[in-house]
C-alpha positions as CSV (number, residue, x, y, z in Angstrom):
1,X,14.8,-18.3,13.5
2,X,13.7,-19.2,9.9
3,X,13.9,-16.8,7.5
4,X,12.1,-16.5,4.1
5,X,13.3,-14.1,1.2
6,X,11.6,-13.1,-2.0
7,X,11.4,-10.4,-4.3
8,X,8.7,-8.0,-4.5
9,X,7.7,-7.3,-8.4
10,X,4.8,-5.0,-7.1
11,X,4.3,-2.6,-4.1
12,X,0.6,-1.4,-3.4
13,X,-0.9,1.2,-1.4
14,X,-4.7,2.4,-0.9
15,X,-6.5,4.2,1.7
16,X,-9.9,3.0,2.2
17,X,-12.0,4.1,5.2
18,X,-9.3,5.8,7.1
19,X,-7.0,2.8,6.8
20,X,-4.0,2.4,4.7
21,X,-2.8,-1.0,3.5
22,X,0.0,-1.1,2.0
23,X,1.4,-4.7,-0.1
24,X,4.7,-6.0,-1.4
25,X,3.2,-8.6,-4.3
26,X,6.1,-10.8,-5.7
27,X,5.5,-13.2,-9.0
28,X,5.1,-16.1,-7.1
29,X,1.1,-14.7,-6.0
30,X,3.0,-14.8,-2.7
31,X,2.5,-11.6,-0.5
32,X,3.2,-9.1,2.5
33,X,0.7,-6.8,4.0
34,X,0.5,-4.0,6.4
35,X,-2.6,-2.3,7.9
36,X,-3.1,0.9,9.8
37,X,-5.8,2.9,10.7
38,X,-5.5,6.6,9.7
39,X,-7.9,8.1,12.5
40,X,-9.1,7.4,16.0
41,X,-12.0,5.6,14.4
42,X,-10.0,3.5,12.1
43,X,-7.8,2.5,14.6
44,X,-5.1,4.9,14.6
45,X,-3.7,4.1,18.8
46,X,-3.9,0.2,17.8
47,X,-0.7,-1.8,16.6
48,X,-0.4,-2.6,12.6
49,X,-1.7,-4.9,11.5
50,X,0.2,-7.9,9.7
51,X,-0.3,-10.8,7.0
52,X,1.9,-13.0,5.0
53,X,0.0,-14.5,1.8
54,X,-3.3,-15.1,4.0
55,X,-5.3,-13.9,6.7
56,X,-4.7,-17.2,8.8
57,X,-1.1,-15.9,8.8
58,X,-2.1,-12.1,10.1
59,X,-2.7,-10.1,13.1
60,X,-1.9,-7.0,15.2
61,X,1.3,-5.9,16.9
62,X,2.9,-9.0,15.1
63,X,5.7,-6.6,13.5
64,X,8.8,-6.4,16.3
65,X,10.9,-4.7,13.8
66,X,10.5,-3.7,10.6
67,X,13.9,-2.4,8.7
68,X,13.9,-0.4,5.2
69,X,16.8,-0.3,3.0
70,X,17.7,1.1,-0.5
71,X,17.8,-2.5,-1.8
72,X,15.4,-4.4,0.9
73,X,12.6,-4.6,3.7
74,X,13.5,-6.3,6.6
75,X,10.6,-7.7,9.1
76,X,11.0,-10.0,12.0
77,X,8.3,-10.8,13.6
78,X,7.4,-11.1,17.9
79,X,6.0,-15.1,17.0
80,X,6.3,-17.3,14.4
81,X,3.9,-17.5,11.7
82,X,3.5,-21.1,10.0
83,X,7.4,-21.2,11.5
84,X,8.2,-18.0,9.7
85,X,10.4,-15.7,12.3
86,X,11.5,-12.9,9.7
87,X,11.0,-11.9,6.0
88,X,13.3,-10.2,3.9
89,X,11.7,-8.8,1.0
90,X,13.8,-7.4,-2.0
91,X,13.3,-4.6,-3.9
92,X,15.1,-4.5,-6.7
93,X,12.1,-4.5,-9.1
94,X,10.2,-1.8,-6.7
95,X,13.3,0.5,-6.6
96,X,11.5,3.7,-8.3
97,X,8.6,3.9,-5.9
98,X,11.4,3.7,-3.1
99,X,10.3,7.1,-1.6
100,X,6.3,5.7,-1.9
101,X,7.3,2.7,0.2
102,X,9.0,4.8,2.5
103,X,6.6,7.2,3.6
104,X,3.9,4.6,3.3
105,X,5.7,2.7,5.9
106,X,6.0,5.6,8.0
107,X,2.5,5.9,8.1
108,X,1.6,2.5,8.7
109,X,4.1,2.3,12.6
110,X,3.2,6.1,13.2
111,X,1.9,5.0,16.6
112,X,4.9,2.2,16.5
113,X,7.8,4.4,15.6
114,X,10.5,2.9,17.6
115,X,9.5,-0.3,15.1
116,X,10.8,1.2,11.9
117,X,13.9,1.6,11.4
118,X,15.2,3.6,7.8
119,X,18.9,3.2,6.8
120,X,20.3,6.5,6.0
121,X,21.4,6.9,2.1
């Protein structure tokens, strides 16, 4: 398994024709994205969708977990992507839009629930 961990200095989220993205930006221009459609149209019953930094590095259902805590986000992923097995993205700098990341993220596996898993604080 190869791991990569970064800080985030930005989180992100916008709805846009019934699907929320939601993005974890860190100073390096490096990135994490997750997709979801909102409605049966935009793709509500379909896994999330995934990237790291570039859409050659994306796809659906690639999340097989995906853990929140106070102080990180935790995704490993079902196959590797440009050898990349799990991210661990830090949230130090994000800490006071903890509760937006949280039920952003909650949206984004709501057809995926037994993905996400939230660490009781």
């Amino acid at each position: 398994m190869t791991e990569l961990s970064f800080k985030a200095s930005r989180f992100s989220s916008n709805t846009e024709l019934d699907v929320l993205v939601v993005m974890f930006l860190m100073d390096s221009g490096d990135y994490v994205l997750f997709q979801q459609g909102l409605t049966e149209n935009g793709g509500l019953n379909k896994p999330p969708y995934f990237e790291f930094n570039d859409q050659l590095y994306g796809g659906d259902g690639l999340v097989k977990s995906c853990a929140v805590t106070r102080s990180q986000v935790i995704i490993e992923l079902s196959q590797p992507l440009n050898g990349i097995t799990k991210l661990l993205v830090g949230l130090a700098e994000v800490q006071a839009e903890h509760q937006d990341i949280l039920g952003n993220l909650r949206k984004i596996f709501v057809s995926d629930e037994e993905v996400l898993f939230i660490e009781s604080i």
